[in-house]
C-alpha positions in Angstrom: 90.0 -9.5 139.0 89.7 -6.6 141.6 88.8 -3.4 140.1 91.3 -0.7 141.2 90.0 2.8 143.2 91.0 5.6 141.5 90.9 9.3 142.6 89.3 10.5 139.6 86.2 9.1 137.1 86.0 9.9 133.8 83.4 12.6 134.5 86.3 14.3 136.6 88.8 13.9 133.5 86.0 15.4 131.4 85.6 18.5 134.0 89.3 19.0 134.0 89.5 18.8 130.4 86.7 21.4 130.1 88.1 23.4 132.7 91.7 23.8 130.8 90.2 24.7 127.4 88.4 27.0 129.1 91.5 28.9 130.4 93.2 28.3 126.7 90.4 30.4 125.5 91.0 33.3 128.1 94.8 33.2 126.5 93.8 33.4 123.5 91.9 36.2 124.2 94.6 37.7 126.0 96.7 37.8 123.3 97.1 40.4 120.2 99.2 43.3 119.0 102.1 44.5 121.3 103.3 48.0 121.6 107.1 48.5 120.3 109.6 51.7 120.6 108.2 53.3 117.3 104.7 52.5 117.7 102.0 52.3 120.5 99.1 50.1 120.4 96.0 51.1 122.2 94.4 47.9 122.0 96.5 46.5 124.7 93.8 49.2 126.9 90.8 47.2 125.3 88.2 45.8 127.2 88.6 42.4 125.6 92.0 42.2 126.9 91.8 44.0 130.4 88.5 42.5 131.7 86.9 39.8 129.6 90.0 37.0 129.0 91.0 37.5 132.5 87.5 36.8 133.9 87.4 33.7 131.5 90.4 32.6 133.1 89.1 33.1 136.6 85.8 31.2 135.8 88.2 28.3 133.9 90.6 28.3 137.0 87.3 27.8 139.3 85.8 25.1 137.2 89.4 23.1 137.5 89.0 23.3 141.1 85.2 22.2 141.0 86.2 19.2 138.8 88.9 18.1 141.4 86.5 18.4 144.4 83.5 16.7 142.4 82.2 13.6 143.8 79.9 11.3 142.0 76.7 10.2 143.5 78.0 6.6 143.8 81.0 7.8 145.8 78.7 9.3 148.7 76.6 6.4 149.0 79.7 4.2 149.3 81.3 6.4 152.6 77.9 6.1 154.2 
């Protein structure tokens, strides 16, 4: 039976998987307390939510696009 090409291997699955619960986590940190009409919530200033979950999402977002380019050894020795 002929074994069908695909664009992706598992290892690229496994990157992309990575890659996604890697953003998650910057969500999650993004998330906590909002500030309503009565009250006003400084932790939406915090450093957790300003500049650490959005550089986690960042890194995540980069690691998608690094398991989408990835190549695996076998592949470059097949194109030359």
């Amino acid at each position: 039976m002929d074994k069908r090409k695909f664009a992706f291997e598992k290892t690229n699955y496994i990157l992309l998987l990575a890659g996604v619960l890697i953003i998650i986590v910057g969500f999650i940190l993004m998330c906590g307390p909002s500030t309503t009409m009565t009250h006003f919530e400084p932790d939406i200033f915090s450093v957790r939510r300003i500049k650490v979950a959005p550089t986690v999402c960042f890194f995540g977002f980069l690691f998608v696009i690094y398991s989408i380019l990835h190549r695996s050894k076998g592949d470059k020795k097949d194109n030359e």
